[in-house]
C-alpha positions in Angstrom: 113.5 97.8 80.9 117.2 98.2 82.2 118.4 95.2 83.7 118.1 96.9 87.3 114.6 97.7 87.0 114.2 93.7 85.7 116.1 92.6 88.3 114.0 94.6 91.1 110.7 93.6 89.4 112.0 89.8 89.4 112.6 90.0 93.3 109.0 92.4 93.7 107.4 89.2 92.3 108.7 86.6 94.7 107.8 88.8 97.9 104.5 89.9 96.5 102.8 86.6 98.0 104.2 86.8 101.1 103.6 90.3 101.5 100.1 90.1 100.6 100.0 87.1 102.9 101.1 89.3 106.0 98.8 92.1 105.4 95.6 89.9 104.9 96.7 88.1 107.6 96.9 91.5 110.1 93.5 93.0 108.3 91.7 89.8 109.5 93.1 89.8 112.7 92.1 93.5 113.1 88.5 92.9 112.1 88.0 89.5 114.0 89.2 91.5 117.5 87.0 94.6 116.8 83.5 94.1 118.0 82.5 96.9 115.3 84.2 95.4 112.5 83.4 91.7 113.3 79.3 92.2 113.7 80.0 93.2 109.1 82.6 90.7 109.5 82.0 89.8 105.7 82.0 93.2 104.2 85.1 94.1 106.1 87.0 90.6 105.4 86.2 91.5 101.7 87.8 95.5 102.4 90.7 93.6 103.6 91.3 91.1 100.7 91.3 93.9 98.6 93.3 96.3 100.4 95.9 93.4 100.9 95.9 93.0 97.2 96.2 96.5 96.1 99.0 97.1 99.4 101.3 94.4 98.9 102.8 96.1 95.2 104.3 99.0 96.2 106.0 97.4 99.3 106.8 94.7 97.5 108.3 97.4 95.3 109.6 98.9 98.1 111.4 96.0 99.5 112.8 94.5 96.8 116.1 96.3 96.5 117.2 95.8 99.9 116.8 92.1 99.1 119.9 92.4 97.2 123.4 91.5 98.2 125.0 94.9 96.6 122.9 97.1 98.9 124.4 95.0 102.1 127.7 95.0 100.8 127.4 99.0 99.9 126.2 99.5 103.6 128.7 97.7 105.0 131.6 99.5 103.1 130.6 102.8 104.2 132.7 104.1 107.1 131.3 103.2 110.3 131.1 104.8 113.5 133.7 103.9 115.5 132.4 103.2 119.0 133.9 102.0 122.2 133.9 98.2 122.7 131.9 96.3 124.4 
């Protein structure tokens, strides 16, 4: 594993949790406000622990290298556009 893959999959793990969080977090709100999804409410709660589980990798994934300090400074040393003030 290159140290850049290491360091993205270090950063993956810390936001895992709190991306998994958020998504269980919506799922449940989704099925407790639907009338169809709340009369199975235990069937679909399960759906959404799973779904939450299986989700929250690849955006973890996803986020983790705009976590990173180079990508902001990168960003921020590209030629902006210059705009009029404000």
């Amino acid at each position: 594993m290159t140290r850049e893959t290491g360091t993205r999959a270090g950063i993956a793990v810390l936001i895992y949790s709190m991306a998994n969080g958020v998504l269980f977090g919506a799922g449940l709100i989704i099925v407790l406000t639907l009338p169809a999804l709340s009369a199975d409410a235990g069937f679909w709660i399960s759906v959404v622990v799973g779904a939450s589980f299986i989700l929250a990798a690849p955006i973890a994934w996803w986020m983790a290298p705009r976590l990173r300090a180079r990508y902001w400074r990168r960003r921020l040393t590209a030629p902006a556009m210059i705009s009029e003030p404000l």
